[in-house]
VOPAGU-2260 file (C-alpha; in pm, 1 decimal, decimal comma):
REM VOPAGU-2260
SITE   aa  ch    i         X         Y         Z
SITE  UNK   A    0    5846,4    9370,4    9128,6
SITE  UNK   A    1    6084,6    9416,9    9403,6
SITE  UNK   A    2    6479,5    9360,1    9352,2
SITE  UNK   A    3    6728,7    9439,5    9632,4
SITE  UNK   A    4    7065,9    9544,8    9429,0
SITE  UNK   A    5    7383,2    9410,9    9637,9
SITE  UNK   A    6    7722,0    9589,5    9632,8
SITE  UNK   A    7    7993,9    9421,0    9793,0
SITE  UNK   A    8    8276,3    9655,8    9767,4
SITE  UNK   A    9    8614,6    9567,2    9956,1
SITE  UNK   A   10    8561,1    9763,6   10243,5
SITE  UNK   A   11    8141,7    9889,2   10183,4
SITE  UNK   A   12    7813,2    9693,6   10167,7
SITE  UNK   A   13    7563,9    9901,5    9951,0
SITE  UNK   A   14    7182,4    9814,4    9944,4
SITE  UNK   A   15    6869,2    9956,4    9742,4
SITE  UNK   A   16    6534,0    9812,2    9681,1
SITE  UNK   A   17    6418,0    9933,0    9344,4
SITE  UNK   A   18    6068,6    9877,9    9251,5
SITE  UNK   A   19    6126,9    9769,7    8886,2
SITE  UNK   A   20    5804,0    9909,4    8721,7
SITE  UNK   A   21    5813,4   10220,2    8839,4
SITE  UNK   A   22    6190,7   10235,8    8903,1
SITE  UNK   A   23    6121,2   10388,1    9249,4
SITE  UNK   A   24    6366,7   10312,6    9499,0
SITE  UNK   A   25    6209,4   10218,3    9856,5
SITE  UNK   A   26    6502,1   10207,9   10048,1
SITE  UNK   A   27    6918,9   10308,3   10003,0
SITE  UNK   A   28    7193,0   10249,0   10293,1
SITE  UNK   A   29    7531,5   10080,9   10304,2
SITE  UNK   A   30    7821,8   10032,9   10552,2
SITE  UNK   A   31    8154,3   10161,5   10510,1
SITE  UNK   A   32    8496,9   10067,5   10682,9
SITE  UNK   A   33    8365,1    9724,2   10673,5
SITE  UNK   A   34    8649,9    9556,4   10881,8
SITE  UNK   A   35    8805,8    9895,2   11067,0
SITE  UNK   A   36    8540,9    9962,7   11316,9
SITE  UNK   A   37    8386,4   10198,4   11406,7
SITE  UNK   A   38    8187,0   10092,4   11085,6
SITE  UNK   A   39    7954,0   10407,2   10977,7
SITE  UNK   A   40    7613,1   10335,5   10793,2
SITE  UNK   A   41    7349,4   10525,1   10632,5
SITE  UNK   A   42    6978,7   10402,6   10579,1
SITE  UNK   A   43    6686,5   10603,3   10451,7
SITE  UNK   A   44    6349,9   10520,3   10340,8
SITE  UNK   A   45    6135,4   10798,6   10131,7
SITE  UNK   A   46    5918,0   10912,6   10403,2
SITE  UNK   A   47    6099,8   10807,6   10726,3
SITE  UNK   A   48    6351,0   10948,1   10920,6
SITE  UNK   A   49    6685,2   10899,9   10803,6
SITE  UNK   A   50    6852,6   10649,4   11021,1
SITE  UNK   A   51    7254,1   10723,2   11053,8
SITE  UNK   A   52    7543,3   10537,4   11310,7
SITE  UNK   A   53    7826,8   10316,6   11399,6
SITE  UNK   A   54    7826,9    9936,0   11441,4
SITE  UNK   A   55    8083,4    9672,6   11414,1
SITE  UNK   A   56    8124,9    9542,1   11127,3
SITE  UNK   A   57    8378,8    9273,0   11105,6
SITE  UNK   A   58    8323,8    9120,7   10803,0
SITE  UNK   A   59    8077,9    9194,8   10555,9
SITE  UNK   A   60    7802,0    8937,3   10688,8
SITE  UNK   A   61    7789,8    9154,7   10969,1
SITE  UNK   A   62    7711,1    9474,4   10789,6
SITE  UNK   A   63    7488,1    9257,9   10554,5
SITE  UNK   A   64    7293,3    9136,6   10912,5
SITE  UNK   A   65    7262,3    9460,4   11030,3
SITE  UNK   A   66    7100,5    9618,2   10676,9
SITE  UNK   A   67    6838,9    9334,3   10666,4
SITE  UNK   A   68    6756,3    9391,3   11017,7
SITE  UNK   A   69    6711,1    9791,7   10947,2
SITE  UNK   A   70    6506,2    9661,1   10628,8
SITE  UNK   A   71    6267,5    9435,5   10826,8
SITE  UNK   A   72    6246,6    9663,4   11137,5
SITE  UNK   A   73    5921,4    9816,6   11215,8
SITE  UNK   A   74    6026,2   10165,2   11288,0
SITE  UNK   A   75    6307,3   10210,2   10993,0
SITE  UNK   A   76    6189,5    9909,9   10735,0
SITE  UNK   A   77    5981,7    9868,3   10392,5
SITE  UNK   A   78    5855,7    9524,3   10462,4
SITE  UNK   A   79    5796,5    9236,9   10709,8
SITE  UNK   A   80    6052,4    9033,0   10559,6
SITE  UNK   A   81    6251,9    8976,9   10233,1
SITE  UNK   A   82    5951,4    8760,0   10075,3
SITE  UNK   A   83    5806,2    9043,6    9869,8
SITE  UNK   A   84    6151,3    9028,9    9671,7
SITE  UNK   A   85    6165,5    8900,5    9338,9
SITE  UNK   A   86    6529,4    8858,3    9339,4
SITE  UNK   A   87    6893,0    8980,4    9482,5
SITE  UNK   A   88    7155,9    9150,3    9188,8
SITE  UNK   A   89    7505,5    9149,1    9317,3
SITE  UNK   A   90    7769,8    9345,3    9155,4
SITE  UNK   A   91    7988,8    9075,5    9127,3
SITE  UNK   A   92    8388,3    9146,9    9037,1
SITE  UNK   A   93    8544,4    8842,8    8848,2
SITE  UNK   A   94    8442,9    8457,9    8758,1
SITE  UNK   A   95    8628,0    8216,8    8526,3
SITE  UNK   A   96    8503,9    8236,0    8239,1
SITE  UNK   A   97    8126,7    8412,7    8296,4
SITE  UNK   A   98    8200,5    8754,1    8165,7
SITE  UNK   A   99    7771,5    8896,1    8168,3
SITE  UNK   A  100    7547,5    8847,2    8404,9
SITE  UNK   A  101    7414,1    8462,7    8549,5
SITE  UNK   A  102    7214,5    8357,7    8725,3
SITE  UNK   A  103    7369,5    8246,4    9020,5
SITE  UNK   A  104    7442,2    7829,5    9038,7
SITE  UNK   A  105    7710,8    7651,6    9233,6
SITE  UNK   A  106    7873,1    7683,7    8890,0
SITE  UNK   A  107    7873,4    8016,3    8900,3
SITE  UNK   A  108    7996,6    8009,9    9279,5
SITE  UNK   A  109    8296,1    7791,7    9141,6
SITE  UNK   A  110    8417,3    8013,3    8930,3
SITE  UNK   A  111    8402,9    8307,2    9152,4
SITE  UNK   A  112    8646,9    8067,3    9392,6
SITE  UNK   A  113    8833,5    7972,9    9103,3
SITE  UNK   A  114    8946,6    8393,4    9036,5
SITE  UNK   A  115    8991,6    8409,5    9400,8
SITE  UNK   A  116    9345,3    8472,8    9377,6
SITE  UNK   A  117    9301,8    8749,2    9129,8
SITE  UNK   A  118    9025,4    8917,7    9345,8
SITE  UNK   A  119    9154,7    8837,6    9672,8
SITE  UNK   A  120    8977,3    9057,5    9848,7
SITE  UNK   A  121    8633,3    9078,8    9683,7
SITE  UNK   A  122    8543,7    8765,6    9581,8
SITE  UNK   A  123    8576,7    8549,5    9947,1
SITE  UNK   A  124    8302,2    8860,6   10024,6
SITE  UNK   A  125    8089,0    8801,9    9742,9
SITE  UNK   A  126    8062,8    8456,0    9804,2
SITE  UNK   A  127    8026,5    8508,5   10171,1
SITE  UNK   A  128    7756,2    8731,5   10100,0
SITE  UNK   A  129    7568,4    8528,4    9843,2
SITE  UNK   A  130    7582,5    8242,6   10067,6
SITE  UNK   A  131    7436,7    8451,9   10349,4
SITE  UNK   A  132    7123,0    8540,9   10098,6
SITE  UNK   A  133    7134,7    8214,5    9978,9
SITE  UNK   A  134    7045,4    8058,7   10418,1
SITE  UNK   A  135    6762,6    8330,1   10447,3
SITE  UNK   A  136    6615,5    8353,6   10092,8
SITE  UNK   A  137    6632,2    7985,3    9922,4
SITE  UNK   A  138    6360,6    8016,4    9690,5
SITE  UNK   A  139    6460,2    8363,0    9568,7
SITE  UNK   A  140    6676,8    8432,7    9249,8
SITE  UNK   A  141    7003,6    8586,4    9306,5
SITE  UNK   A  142    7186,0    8720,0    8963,9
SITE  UNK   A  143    7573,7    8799,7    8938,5
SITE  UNK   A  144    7645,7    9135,9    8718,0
SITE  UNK   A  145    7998,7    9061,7    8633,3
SITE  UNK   A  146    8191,5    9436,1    8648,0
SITE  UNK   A  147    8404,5    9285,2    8347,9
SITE  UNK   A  148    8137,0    9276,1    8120,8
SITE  UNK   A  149    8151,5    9671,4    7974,0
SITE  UNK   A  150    8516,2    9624,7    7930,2
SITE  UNK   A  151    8459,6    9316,7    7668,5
SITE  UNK   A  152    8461,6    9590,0    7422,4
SITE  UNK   A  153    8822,3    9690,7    7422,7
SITE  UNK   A  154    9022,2    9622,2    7177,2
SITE  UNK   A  155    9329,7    9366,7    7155,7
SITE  UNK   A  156    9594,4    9618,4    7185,3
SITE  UNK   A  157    9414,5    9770,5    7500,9
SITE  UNK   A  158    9318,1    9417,8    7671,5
SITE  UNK   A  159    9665,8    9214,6    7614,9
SITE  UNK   A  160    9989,8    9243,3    7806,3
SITE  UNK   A  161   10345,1    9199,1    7631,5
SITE  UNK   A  162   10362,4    8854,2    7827,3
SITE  UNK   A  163   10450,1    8461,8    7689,7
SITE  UNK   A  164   10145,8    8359,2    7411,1
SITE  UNK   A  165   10148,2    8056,2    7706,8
SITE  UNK   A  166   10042,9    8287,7    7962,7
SITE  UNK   A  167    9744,8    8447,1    7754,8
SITE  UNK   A  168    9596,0    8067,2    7628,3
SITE  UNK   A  169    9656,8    7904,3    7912,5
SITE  UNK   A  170    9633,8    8077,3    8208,6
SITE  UNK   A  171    9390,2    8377,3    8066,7
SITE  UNK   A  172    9614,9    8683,9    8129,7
SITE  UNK   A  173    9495,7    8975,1    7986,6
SITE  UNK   A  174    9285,8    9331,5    8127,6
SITE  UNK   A  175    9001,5    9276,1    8231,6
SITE  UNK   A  176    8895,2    9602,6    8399,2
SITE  UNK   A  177    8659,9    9657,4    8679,2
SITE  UNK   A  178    8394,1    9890,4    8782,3
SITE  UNK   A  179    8163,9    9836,8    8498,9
SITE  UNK   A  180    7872,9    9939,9    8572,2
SITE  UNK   A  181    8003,7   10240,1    8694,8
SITE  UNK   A  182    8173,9   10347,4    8404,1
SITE  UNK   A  183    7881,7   10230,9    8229,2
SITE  UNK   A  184    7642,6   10456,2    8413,1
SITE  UNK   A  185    7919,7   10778,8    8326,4
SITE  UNK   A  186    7874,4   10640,4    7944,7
SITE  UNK   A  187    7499,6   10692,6    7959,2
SITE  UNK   A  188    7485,8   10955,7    8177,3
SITE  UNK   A  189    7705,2   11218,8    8046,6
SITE  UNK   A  190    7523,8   11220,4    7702,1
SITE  UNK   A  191    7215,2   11264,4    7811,8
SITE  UNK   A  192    7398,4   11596,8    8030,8
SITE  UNK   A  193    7499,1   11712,3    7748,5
SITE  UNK   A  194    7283,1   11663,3    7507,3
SITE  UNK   A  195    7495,4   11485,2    7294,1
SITE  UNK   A  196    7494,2   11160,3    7112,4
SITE  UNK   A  197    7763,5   10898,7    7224,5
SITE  UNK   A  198    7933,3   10911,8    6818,0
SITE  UNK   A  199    8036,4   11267,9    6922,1
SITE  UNK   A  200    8203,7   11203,4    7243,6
SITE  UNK   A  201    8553,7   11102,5    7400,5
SITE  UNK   A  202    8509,4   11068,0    7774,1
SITE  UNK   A  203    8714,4   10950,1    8068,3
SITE  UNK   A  204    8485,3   10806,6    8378,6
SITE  UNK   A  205    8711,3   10799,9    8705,7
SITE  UNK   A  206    8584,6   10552,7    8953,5
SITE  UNK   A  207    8725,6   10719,2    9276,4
SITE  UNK   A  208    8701,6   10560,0    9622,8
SITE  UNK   A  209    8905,6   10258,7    9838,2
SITE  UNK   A  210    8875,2   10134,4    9534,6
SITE  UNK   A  211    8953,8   10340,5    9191,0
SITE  UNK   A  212    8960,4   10319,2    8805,1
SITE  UNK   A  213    8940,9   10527,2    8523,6
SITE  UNK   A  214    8812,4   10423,8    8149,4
SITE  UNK   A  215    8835,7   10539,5    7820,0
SITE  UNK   A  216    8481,7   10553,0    7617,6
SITE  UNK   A  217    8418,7   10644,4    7287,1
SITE  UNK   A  218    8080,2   10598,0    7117,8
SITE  UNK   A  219    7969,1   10458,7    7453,4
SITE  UNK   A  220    8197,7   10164,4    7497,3
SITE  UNK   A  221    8491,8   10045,0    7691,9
SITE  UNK   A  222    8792,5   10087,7    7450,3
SITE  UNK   A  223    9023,9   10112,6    7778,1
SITE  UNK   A  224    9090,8   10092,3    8134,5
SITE  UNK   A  225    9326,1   10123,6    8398,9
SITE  UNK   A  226    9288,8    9764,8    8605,3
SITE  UNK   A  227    9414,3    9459,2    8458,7
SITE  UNK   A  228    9391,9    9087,6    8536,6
SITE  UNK   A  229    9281,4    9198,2    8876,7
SITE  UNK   A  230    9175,2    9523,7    9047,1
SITE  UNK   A  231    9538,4    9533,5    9209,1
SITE  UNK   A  232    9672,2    9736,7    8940,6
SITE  UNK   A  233    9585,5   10116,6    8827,2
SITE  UNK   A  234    9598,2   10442,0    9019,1
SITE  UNK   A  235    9686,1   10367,3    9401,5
SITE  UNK   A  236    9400,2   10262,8    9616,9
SITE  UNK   A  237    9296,4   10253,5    9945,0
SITE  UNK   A  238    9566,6    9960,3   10097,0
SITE  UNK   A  239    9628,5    9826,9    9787,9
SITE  UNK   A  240    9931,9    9912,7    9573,2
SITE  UNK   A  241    9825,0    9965,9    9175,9
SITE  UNK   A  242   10059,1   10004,8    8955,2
SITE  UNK   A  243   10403,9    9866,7    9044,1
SITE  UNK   A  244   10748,3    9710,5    8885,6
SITE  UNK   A  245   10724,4    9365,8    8916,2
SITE  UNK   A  246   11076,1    9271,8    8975,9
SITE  UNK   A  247   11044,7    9502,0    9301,6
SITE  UNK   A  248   10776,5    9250,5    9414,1
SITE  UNK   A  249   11040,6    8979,6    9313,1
SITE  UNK   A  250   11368,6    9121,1    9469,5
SITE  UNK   A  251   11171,8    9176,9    9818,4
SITE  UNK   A  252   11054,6    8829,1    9756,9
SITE  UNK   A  253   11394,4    8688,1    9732,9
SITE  UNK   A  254   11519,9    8931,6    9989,3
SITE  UNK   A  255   11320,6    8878,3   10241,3
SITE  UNK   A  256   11231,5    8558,7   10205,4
SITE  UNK   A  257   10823,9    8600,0   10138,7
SITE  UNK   A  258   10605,4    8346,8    9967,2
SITE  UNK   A  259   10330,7    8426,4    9755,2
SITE  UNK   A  260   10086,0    8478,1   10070,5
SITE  UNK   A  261   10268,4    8709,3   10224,3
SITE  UNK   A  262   10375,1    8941,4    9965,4
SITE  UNK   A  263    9972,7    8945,8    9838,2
SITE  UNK   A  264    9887,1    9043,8   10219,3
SITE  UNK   A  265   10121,4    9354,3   10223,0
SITE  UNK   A  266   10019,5    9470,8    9860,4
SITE  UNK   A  267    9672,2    9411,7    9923,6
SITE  UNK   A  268    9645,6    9510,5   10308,2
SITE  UNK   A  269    9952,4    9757,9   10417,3
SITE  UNK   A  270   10011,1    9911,1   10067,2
SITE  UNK   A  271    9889,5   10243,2    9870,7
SITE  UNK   A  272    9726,9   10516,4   10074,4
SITE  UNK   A  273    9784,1   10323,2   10403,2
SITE  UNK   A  274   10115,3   10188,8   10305,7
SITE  UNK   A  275   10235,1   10641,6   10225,2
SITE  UNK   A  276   10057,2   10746,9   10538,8
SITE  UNK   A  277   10172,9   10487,4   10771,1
SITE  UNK   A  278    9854,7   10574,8   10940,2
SITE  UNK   A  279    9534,2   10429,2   10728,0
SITE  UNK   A  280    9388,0   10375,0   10405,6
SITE  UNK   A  281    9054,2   10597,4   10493,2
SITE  UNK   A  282    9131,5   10944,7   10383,8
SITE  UNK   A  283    8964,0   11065,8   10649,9
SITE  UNK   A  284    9179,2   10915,2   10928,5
SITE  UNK   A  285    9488,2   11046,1   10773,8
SITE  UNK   A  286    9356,4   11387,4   10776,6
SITE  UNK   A  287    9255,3   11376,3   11129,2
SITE  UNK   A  288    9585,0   11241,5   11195,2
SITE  UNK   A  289    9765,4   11501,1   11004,8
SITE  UNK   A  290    9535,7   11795,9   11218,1
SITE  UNK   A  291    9637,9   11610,3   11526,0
SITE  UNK   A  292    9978,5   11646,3   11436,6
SITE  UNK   A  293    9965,7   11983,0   11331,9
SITE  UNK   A  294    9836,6   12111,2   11659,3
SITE  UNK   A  295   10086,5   11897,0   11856,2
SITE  UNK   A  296   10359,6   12077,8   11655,0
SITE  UNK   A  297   10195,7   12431,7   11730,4
């Protein structure tokens, strides 16, 4: 039984075939910079040359194109074609109201679009991407893993914000958290490093990438988290702000005249790690930058 695990992250597309009786993986790659080519990608099978480069990869279709083609190709693939796959899993971010995993339905699709405007970024990509899988596999079962679902065990005083009681029942504002399975792997993981038993241990699992989190388990569960309604807030990320004052978002607003759209786009696009560095939100361009400098200055 042959699943291909999907991971759309905001700027990576992440691919591995696991064989799920023998939990072997056949194949592992992924894209990165998805959107600020030169795009890099990795693909290896067990057995085969390793297969490294740079391609342009607009959008995440692209980079999604390109990994099917590597998985299909002769020279660098596992298989003929994506028939010998019982199903797709997608690490999807957040849906209204679907908290586990689903089976993925035009239900299901609706409610990613429905959180769009919490998960700006991810979900249009997710759905892109499920619709791309959906054109070449139609008969084949794709599942959504919600990343909210191993925060559901936080407690009320963790999960709520001091907002209006309105905001909470009608509109659903609360922390969510991201990253689950993630954080979930750290839960399992670390116990079985240490020999340990979850009861007996406190840990903190830091998510750290374009996109970062940290989380708060006890006795192997969620009991806190640093994102909130959307994976805009927390430590600083790649272009994206994380934690900030509000009424700063609202006095720029009203100062500059910005609607909704446009103040999203700069908090989502020109902010944290790009918006310090004036330069870019990939670490490594800013330190390439920064040597560049330094020699011009010697």
């Amino acid at each position: 039984m042959l699943i291909l695990c999907a991971n759309v992250g905001s700027t990576s597309f992440k691919y591995q075939i696991i064989d799920v009786q023998t939990s072997a993986s056949l194949v592992a790659g992924g894209v990165e910079r998805v959107g600020n080519s030169p795009s890099p990608f990795t693909h290896a099978v067990p057995g085969k040359p390793s297969v490294n480069g740079e391609i342009d990869a607009p959008n995440h279709n692209a980079a999604i194109v390109h990994a099917i083609d590597l998985i299909t190709a002769p020279e660098t693939g596992v298989m003929a074609d994506l028939s010998d796959l019982v199903g797709v899993g997608f690490k999807t971010i957040l849906a209204r109201g679907i908290w586990r995993s689903a089976l993925i339905t035009n239900k299901v699709i609706d409610a990613l679009e429905a959180d769009i405007p919490f998960a700006p970024t991810h979900n249009p990509a997710y759905i892109a991407s499920i619709r791309a899988f959906q054109e070449r596999l139609p008969s084949t079962p794709l599942v959504a893993v919600f990343e909210t679902w191993f925060h559901q065990t936080m407690p009320d005083y963790a999960s709520e914000f001091g907002v209006p009681r309105e905001w909470v029942e009608k509109h659903h504002i609360r922390r969510y958290g991201f990253h689950g399975a993630s954080h979930r792997y750290i839960s399992e993981r670390v116990p079985q490093l240490l020999g340990d038993p979850p009861a007996n241990l406190r840990i903190i699992s830091c998510h750290l990438g374009g996109s970062s989190s940290l989380c708060a388990i006890r006795n192997g569960q969620s009991i806190d988290t640093t994102m909130g309604v959307s994976p805009q807030y927390g430590p600083i990320q790649s272009s994206r702000s994380g934690d900030l004052d509000p009424f700063a978002v609202l006095y720029l607003m009203d100062a500059e005249g910005w609607d909704t759209e446009e103040i999203r786009r700069q908090l989502i696009e020109e902010s944290g790690l790009r918006g310090i560095s004036g330069v870019s939100g990939d670490l490594r361009d800013v330190e390439a930058a920064a040597w560049k400098a330094t020699i011009m200055r010697d």
